[in-house]
C-alpha positions as MATLAB code, in Angstrom:
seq = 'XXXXXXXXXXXXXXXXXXXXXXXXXXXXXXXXXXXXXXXXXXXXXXXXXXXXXXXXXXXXXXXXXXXXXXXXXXXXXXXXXXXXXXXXXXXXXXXXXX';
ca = [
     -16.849   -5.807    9.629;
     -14.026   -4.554   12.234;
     -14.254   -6.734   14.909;
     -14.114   -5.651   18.888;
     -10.631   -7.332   18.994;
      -9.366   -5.500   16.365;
     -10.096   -2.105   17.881;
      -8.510   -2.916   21.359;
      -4.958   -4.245   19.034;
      -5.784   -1.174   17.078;
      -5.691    1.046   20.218;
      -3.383   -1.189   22.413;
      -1.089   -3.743   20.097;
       0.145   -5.515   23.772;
      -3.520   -5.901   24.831;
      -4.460   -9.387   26.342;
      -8.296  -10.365   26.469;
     -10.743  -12.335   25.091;
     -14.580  -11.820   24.227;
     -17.611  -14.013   23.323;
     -19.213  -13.782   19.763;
     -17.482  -10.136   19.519;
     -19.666   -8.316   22.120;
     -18.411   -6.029   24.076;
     -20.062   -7.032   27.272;
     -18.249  -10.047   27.487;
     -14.798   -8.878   27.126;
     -12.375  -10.346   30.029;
      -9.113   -8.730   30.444;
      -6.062  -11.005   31.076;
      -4.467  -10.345   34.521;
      -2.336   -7.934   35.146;
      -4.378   -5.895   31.918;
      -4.998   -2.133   31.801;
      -8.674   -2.352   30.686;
      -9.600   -0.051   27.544;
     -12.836    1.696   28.311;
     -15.499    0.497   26.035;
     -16.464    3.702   24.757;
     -12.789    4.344   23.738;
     -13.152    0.606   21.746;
     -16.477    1.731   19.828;
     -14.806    4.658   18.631;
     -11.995    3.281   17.494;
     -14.156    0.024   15.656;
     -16.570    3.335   14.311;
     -13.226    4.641   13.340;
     -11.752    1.772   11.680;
     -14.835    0.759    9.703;
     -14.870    4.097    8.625;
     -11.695    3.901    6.806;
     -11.984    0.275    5.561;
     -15.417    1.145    3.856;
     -13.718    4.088    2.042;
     -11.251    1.682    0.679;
     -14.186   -0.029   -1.376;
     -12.923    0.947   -4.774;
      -9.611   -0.009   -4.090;
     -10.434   -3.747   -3.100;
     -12.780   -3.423   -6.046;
     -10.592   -2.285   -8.888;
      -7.586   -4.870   -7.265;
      -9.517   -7.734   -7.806;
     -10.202   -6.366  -11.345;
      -6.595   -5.591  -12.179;
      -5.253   -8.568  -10.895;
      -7.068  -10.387  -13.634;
      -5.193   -8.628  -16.037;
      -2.034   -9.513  -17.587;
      -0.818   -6.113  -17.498;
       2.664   -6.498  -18.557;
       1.595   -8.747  -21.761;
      -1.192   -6.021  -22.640;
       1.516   -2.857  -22.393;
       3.915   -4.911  -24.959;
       1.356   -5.526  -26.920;
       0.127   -2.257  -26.661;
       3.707   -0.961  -27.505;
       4.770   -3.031  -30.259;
       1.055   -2.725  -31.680;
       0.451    1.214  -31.150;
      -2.393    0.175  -29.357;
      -3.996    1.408  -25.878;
      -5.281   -1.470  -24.740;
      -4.147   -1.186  -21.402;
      -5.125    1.801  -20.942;
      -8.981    1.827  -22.203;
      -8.935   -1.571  -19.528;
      -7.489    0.094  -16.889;
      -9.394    3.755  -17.394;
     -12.864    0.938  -17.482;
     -12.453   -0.917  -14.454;
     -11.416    2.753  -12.790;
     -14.708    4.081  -14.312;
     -16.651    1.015  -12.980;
     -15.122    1.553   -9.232;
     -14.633    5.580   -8.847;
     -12.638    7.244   -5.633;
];
């Protein structure tokens, strides 16, 4: 979950201010602060959880991969003829699609 604090550094990365339990009603904006509107900051949260959900099937098939040792599979692959690395890699793609 994007947080409230991570919108306003998303939208302002100089932005000083603090909030309770991530709720926008409480946010209190250090002095001498431009304050960011809070409809501006639940747009840009909608906006950022937006793009971090569609980067599901990366996280996915990274924790997959990194399992792997890829290197050892491709020379094995190569001095074997095999395509093991490629059947794993095509699998865990299959499992965790775009």
């Amino acid at each position: 979950m994007i947080d409230i604090l991570d919108a306003i550094l998303a939208i302002n990365p100089e932005a000083k201010c603090s909030t309770s339990n991530n709720d926008i009603d409480t946010i209190r904006w250090d002095s001498g602060q431009t304050p960011i509107s809070k409809e501006d900051i639940l747009v840009k949260q909608t906006e950022l959880q937006a793009e971090y959900d569609s980067q599901e099937y990366a996280r996915n098939r990274k924790k997959e991969y990194d399992q792997l040792n890829q290197f050892e599979m491709q020379f094995d692959d190569d001095r074997d003829g095999t395509t093991t690395w490629v059947d794993k890699i095509n699998e865990i793609k299959g499992r965790h699609p775009k």
